[in-house]
C-alpha positions, 0 to 999 in steps of 0.5 A, a space after each residue: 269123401 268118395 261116397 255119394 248119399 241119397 237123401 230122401 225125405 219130406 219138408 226138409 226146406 222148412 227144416 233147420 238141417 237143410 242149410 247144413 246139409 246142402 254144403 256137401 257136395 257128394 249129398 243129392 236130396 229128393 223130395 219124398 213123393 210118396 212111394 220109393 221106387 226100383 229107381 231110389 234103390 239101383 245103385 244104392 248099397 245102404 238104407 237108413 231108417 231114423 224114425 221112432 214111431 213107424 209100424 214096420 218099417 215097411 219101407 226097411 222091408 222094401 230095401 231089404 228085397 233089393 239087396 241093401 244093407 240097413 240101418 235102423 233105429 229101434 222101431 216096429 218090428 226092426 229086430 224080427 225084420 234083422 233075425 229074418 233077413 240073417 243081418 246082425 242087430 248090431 245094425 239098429 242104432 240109436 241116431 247119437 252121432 258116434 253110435 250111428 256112423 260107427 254103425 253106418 261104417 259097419 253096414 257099409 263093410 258088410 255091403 261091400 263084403 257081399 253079405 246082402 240081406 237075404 232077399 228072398 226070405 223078404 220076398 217069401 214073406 207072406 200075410 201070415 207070417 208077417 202077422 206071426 212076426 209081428 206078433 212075435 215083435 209084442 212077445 215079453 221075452 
């Protein structure tokens, strides 16, 4: 009940969740514009993904670099993108309610622990390894 949300996203007028979601009072939505800046991220403690079909995450890996925990669903390079950063996997969920808030609840114990992502492997992440990373996401285990 204390925590406040930030809901960024695009559309969400025409979607059916929009009605539903605009009875809580501590949820701000803002229309996504196309770029997420320093600003989106100030005062946040946890980012959430709940796409299936992205090719990075890049913007995961933007939150990542400002020192916030994330949540994310199975997609791109999400698992090499959680082994780089020294966060568990148990932080890539599936969207099914129960699963997602108990990982959402882990998140935000590990954020309000301390234990932010390290940044600066994210910020050292040049061309060349991100293509190794990627390719390393293709590898059969």
């Amino acid at each position: 009940p204390n925590e406040k949300f930030l809901l960024i996203g695009k559309g969400w007028h025409e979607r059916q969740y929009r009605n539903e979601i605009s009875k809580y009072r501590n949820l701000e939505y803002r229309e996504f514009d196309g770029a997420l800046g320093v600003e989106d991220f100030d005062h946040s403690d946890v980012f959430i993904v709940t796409s299936y079909l992205e090719g990075g995450p890049m913007s995961l890996m933007e939150s990542l670099a400002a020192g916030l925990v994330p949540v994310s669903t199975d997609t791109g390079f999400v698992n090499e993108l959680m082994d780089l950063s020294g966060l568990p996997r148990e932080l890539i969920c599936s969207t099914t309610k129960p699963h997602f808030i108990k990982t959402l609840l882990l998140a935000r114990e590990l954020s309000s622990k301390g234990l932010e992502p390290r940044r600066e492997r994210i910020l050292n992440l040049d061309f060349k390894r991100l293509a190794a990373l990627i390719e390393s996401s293709y590898e059969q285990p």
